[in-house]
TIPA-393691 format. One record per residue (C-alpha): x, z, y; residue number from 1; residue in one letter; chain. Coordinates in steps of 0.5 Angstrom, whole numbers, plus 500, padded with zeros to 3 digits. Last residue first. Layout:
<px:X	pz:Z	py:Y	resi:NUM	resn:a	chain:A>;
...
***
This chain:
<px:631	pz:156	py:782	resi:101	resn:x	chain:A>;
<px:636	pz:151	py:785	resi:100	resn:x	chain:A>;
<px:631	pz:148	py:789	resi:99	resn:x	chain:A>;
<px:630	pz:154	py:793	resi:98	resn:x	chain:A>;
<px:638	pz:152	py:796	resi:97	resn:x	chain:A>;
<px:636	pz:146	py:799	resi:96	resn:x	chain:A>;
<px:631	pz:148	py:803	resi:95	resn:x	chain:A>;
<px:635	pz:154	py:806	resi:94	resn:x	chain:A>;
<px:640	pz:149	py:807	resi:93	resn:x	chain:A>;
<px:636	pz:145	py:811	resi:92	resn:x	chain:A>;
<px:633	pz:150	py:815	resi:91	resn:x	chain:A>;
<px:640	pz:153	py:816	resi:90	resn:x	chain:A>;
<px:642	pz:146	py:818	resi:89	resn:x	chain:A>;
<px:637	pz:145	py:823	resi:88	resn:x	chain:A>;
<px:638	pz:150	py:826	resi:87	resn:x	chain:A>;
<px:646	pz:148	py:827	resi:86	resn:x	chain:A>;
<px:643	pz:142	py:830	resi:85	resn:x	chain:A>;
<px:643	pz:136	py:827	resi:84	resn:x	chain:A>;
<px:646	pz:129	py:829	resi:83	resn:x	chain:A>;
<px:651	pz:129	py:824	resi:82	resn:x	chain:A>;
<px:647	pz:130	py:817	resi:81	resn:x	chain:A>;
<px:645	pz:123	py:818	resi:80	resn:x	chain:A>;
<px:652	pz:122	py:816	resi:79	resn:x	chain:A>;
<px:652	pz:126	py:811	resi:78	resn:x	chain:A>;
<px:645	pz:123	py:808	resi:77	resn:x	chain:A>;
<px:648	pz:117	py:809	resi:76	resn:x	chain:A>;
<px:654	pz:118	py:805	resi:75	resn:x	chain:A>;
<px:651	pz:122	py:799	resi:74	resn:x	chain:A>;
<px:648	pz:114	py:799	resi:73	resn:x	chain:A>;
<px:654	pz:111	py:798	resi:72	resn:x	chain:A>;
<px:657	pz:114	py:793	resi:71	resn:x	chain:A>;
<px:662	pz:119	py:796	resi:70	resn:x	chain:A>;
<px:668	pz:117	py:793	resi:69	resn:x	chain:A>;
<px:672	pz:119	py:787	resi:68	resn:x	chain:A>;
<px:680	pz:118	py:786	resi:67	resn:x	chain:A>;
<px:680	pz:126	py:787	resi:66	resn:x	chain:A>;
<px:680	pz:127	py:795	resi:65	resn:x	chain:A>;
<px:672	pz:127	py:794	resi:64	resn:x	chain:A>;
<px:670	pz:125	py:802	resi:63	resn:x	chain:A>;
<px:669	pz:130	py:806	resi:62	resn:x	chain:A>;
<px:672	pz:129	py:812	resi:61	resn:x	chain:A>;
<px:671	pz:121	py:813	resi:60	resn:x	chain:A>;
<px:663	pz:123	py:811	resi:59	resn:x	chain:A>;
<px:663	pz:128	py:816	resi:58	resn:x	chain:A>;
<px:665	pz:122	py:820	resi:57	resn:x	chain:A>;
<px:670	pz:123	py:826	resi:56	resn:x	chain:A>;
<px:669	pz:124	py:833	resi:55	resn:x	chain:A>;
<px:674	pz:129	py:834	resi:54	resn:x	chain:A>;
<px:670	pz:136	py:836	resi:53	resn:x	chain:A>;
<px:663	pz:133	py:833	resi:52	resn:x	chain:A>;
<px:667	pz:132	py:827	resi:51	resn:x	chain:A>;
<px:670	pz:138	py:826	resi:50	resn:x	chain:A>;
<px:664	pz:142	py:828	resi:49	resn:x	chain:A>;
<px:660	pz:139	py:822	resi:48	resn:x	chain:A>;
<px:665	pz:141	py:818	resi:47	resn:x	chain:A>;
<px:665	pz:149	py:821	resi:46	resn:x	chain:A>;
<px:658	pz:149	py:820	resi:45	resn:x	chain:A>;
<px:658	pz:145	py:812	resi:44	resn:x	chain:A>;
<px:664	pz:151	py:811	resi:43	resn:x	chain:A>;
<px:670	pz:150	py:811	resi:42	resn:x	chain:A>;
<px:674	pz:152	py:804	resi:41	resn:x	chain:A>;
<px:679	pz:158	py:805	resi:40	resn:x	chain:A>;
<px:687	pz:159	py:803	resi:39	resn:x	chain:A>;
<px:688	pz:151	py:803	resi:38	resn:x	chain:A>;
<px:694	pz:152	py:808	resi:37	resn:x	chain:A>;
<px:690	pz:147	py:813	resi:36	resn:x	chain:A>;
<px:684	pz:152	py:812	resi:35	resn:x	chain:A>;
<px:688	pz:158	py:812	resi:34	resn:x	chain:A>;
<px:691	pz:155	py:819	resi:33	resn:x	chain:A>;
<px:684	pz:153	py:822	resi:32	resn:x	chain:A>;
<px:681	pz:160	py:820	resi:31	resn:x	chain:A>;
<px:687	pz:163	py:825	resi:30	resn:x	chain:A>;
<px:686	pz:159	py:830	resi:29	resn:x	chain:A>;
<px:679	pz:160	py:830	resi:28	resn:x	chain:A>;
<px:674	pz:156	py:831	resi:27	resn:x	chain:A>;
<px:670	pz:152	py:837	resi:26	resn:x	chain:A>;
<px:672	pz:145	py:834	resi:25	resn:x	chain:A>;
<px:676	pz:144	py:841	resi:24	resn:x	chain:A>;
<px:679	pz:151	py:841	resi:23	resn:x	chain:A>;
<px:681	pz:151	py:834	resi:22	resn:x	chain:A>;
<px:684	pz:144	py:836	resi:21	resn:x	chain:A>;
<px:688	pz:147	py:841	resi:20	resn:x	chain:A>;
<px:691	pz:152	py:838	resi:19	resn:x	chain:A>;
<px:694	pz:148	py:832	resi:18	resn:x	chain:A>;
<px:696	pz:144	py:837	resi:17	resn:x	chain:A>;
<px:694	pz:137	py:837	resi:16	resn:x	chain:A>;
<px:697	pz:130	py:836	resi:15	resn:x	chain:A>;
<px:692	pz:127	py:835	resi:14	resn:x	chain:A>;
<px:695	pz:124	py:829	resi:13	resn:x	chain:A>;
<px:697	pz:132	py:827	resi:12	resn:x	chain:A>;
<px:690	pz:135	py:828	resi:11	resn:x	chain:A>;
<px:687	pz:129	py:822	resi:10	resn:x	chain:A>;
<px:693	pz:131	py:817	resi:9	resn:x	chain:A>;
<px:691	pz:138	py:818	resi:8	resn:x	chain:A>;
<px:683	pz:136	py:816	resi:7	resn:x	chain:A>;
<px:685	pz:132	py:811	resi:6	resn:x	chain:A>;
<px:690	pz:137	py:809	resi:5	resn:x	chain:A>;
<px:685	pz:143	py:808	resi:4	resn:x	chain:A>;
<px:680	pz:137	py:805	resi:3	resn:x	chain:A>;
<px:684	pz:137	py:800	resi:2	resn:x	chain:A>;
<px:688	pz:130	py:798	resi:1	resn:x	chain:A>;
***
């Protein structure tokens, strides 16, 4: 399952407009319809949204939809992820995309 379902499948069961879910996760209704749809990928920002929104795992949403789980170690590292701010993020995003050079 993709990420867009995951994240359509997670709005259903909380039985959730799509309306009100963009506005609990402070993005746009439209944005929510192409994630759902599968037209655009979330960011990190817009899962860590997400999770703080419904309480769900960064993990839980992210996780391989191929068969093949996030080891247990990238695990922790998202879920630590969870409590930073979106400072931090950038921070950390910027870090990681100097390592690539």
């Amino acid at each position: 399952m993709d990420i867009g379902s995951k994240i359509k499948e997670l709005r259903i069961k909380l039985k959730m407009t799509q309306k009100d879910f963009a506005k609990a996760c402070n993005i746009s209704t439209s944005y929510l319809s192409e994630l759902e749809r599968g037209l655009k990928r979330p960011t990190f920002d817009i899962i860590h949204k997400i999770s703080i929104a419904t309480n769900v795992k960064i993990s839980d949403l992210a996780e391989e939809s191929n068969g093949t789980p996030l080891t247990p170690e990238l695990k922790e590292i998202v879920e630590t992820l969870r409590g930073f701010n979106p400072e931090q993020i950038k921070l950390l995003k910027d870090f990681l995309a100097s390592l690539r050079i």
